[in-house]
C-alpha positions in Angstrom: -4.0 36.6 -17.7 -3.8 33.2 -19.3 -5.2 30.0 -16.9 -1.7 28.4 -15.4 -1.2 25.1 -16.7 -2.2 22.1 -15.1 0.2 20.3 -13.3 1.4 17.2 -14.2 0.6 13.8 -12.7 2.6 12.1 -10.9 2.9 9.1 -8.8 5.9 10.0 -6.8 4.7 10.1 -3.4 7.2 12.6 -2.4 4.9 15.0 -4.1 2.0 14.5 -1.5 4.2 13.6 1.7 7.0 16.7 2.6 8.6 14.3 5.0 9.4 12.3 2.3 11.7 14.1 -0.1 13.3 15.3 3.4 13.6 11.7 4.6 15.4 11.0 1.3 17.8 13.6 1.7 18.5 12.9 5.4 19.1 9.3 3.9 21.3 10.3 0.9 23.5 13.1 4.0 24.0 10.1 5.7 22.1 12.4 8.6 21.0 9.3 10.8 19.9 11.6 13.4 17.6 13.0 10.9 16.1 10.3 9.7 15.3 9.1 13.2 13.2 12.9 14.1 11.4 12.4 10.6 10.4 9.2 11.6 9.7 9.6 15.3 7.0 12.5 14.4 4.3 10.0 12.5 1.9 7.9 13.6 2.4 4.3 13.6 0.7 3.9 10.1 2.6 6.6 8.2 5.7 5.5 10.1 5.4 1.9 8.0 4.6 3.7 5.1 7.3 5.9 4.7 10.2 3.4 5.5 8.2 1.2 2.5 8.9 4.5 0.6 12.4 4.7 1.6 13.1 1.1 0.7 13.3 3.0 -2.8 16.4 4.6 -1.7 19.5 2.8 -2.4 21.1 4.9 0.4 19.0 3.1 2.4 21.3 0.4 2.2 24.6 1.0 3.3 24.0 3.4 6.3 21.1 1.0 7.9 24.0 -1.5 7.5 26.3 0.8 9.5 23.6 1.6 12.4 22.8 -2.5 12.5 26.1 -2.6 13.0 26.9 -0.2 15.5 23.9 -1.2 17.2 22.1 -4.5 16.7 19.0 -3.6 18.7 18.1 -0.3 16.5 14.7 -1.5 14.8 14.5 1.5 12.6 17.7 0.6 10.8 16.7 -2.9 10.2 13.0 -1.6 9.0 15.0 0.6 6.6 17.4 -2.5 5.6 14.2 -5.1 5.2 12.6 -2.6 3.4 15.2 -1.8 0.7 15.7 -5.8 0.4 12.6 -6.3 -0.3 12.5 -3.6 -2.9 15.5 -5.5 -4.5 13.8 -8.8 -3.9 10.7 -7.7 -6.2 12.6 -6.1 -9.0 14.1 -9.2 -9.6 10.9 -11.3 -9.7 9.4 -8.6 -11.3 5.4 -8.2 -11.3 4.8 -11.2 -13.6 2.5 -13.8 -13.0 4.5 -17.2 -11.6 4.5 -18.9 -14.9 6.1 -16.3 -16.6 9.0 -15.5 -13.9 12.4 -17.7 -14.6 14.4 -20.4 -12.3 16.9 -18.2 -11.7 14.8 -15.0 -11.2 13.0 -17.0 -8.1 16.4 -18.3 -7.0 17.8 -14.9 -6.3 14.1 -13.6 -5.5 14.1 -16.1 -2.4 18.0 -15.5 -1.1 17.0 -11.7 -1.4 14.0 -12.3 1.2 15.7 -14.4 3.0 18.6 -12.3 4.3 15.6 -9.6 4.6 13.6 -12.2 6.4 16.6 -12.7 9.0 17.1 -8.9 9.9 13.4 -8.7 10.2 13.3 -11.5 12.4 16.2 -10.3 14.9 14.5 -6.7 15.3 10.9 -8.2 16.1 12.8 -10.1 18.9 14.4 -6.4 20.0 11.0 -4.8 19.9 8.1 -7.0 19.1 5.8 -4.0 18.7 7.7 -2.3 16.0 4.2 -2.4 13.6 6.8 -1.5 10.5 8.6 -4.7 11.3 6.2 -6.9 11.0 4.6 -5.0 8.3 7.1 -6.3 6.7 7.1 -9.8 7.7 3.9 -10.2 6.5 5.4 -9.6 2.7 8.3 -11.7 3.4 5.7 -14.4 4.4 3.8 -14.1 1.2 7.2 -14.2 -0.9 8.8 -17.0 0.4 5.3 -19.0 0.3 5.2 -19.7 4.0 1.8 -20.0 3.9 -1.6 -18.1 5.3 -1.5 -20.0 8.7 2.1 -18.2 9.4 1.2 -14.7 7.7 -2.3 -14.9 10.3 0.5 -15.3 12.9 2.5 -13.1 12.3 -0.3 -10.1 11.6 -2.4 -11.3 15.1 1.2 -10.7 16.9 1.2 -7.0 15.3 -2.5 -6.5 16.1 -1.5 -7.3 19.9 0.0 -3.6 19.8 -1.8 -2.0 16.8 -4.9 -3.8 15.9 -5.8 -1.3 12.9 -2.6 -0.6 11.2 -3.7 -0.2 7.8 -0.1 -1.3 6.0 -0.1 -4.6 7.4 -3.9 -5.3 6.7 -3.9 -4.4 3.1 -0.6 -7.0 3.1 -2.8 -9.8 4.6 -5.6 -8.7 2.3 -2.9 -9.9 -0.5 -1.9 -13.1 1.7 -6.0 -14.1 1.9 -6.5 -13.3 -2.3 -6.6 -16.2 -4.5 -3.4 -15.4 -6.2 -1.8 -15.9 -2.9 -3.3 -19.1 -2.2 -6.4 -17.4 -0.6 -10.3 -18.0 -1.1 -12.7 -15.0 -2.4 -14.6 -15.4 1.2 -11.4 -15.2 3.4 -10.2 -12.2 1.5 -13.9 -9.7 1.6 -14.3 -11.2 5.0 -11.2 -9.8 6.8 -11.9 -6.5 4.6 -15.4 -6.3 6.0 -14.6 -7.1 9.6 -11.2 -4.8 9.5 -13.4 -2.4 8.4 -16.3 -2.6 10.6 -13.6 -2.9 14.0 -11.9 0.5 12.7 -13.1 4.1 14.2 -15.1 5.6 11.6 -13.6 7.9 9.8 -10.4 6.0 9.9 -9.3 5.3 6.3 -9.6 1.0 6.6 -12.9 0.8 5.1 -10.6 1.3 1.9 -9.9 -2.6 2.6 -13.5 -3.1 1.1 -12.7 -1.7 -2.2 -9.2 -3.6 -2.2 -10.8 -6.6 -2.1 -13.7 -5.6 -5.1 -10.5 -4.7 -7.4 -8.7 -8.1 -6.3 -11.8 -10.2 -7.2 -12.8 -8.1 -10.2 -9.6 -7.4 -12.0 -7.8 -10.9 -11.2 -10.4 -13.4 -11.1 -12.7 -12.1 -13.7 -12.7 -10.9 -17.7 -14.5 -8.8 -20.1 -18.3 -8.4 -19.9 -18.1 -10.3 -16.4 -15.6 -7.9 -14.7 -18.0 -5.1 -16.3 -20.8 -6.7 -14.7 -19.4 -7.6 -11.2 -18.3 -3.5 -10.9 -21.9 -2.4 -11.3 -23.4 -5.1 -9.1 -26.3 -3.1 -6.8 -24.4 -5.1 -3.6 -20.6 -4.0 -4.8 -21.9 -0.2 -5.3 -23.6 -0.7 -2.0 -21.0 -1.7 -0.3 -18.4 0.7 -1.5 -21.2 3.8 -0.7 -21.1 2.7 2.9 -16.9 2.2 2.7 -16.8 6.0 1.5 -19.6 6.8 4.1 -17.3 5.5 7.2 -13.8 6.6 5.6 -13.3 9.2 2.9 -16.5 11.2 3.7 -17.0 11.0 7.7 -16.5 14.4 9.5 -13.6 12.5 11.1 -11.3 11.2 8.1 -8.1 13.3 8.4 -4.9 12.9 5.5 -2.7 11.4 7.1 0.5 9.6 5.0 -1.0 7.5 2.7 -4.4 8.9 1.9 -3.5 9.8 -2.0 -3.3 5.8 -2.3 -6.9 5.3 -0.5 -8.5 8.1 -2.4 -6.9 7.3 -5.6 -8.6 3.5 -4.8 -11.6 5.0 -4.2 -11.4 7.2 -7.9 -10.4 3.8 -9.6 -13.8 1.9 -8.3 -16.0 4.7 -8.5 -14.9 5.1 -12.0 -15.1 2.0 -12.9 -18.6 1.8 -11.4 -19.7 4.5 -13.7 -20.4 6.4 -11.1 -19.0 9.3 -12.4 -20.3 12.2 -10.3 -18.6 11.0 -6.7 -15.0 9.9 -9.2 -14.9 13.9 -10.1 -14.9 14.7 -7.2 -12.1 12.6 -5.5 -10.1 13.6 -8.6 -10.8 17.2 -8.3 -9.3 17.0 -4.6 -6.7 14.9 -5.4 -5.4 17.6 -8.1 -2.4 15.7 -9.6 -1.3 13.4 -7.6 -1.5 9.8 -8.7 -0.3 6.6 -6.6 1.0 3.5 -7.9 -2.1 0.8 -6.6 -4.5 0.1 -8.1 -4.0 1.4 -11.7 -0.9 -0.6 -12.1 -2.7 -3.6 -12.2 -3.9 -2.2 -16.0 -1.2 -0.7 -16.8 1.0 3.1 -16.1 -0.3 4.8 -12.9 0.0 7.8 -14.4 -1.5 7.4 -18.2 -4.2 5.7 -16.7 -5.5 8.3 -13.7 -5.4 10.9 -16.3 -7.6 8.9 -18.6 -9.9 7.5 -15.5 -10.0 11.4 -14.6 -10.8 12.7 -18.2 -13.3 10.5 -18.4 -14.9 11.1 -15.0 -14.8 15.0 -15.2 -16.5 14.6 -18.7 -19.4 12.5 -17.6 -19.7 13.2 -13.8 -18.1 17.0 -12.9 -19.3 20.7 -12.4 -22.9 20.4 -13.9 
């Protein structure tokens, strides 16, 4: 019999999460009751991530509208509602750098945030340990330019309840870059010391490798971003991130683990160290995520060509 063809890539995340494409369905049913038992089963992390996800939905919209309404105190509803702002929020500033975004695209950027910022608010006051809330916050802070003092603030007050919640560190890892009005040092500093103060195995330690791609891809060009990626200190460093994460006995895949080992493909790969890269892609079949290749270009032309090229030079020998 003929080899099955491969699948095809893809950076839905539905395709690595099953709660997922039933959380969108309980969403589009109007179920609210299911929606709630989806959500109620994860972790504190995966919770976070999979209202971001959701945010995607517009059905998200009107029904968390409804429950707010029904029920001002129901944090879950207003996660869902500041998530799906903030989805609308971005798609009208779009991913362009601030010179290239109009007046009136920032205008409407900043009312969007703004009326996500006040739901957001209100449910932190309901339940000030709702990590997805002030997940959230945090990107609202950076969008509306409130500056790092008030994004520190508002992470150290979800750290009071959940002080290694992955979602809202890699959001004040984007707070502390440069392009966020940031320093280099502030930025692999937090990643280093978010790393070091997580249980090993936990999947943090991807914060490292978030901050190499920031530096490298944003702050740096041609034969100097080539050079920084095969610095002995950077591959260093990202050997003991793997070490302590991806490759402890205790790293489990929990929601969100396609994103950290896709990271950890992207550096490798770009590291030329091609034997480690094969081997994340091979266990990461065809599933894709949308950081960090999007900061090149597609997600999904450029894991196939990062995998390709990795399996050529560094797979079954």
């Amino acid at each position: 019999m003929p080899a099955a063809p491969p699948l095809a890539v893809t950076a839905d995340p539905a395709a690595a999460y099953p709660e997922l494409p039933r959380l969108r369905t309980a969403l589009q049913s109007r179920d609210w009751d299911g929606v709630t038992a989806i959500l109620a089963d994860q972790e504190t992390a995966g919770r976070t991530r999979l209202i971001r996800f959701a945010g995607e939905s517009e059905a998200a919209d009107q029904l968390s509208r409804e429950r707010l309404g029904a029920d001002p105190s129901d944090t879950l509803a207003a996660g869902l509602l500041g998530s799906r702002l903030i989805e609308q929020a971005w798609k009208v500033r779009t991913g362009a750098r601030a010179q290239n975004v109009s007046r009136l695209q920032f205008i409407r950027f900043h009312e969007i945030l703004r009326e996500a910022e006040q739901v957001l608010i209100d449910a932190a006051a309901y339940d000030p340990s709702d990590a997805a809330i002030w997940t959230q916050r945090l990107i609202t802070a950076r969008g509306l330019e409130l500056g790092k003092s008030e994004a520190r603030r508002r992470y150290d007050r979800l750290a009071e309840h959940d002080p290694h919640h992955l979602p809202a560190q890699s959001q004040l890892l984007q707070q502390l870059a440069p392009k966020w009005s940031g320093t280099l040092e502030e930025m692999h500093g937090f990643a280093r010391t978010e790393m070091l103060a997580a249980p090993e195995g936990a999947p943090n330690a991807v914060l490292v490798l978030e901050a190499h791609i920031e530096h490298a891809l944003l702050e740096l060009k041609g034969d100097e971003r080539a050079r920084y990626f095969r610095k002995p200190e950077v591959r260093e460093q990202v050997q003991e991130a793997a070490a302590r994460s991806i490759l402890h006995p205790a790293y489990r895949r929990t929601v969100g683990w396609v994103a950290v080992e896709n990271t950890f493909a992207f550096m490798l790969t770009m590291m030329d160290d091609y034997v480690p890269a094969a081997r994340i892609f091979t266990g990461l079949g065809p599933l894709a995520s949308e950081t960090p290749w999007v900061y090149l270009g597609s997600p999904v032309d450029l894991f196939t060509q990062f995998r390709d090229r990795a399996m050529k030079k560094g797979g079954a020998r």
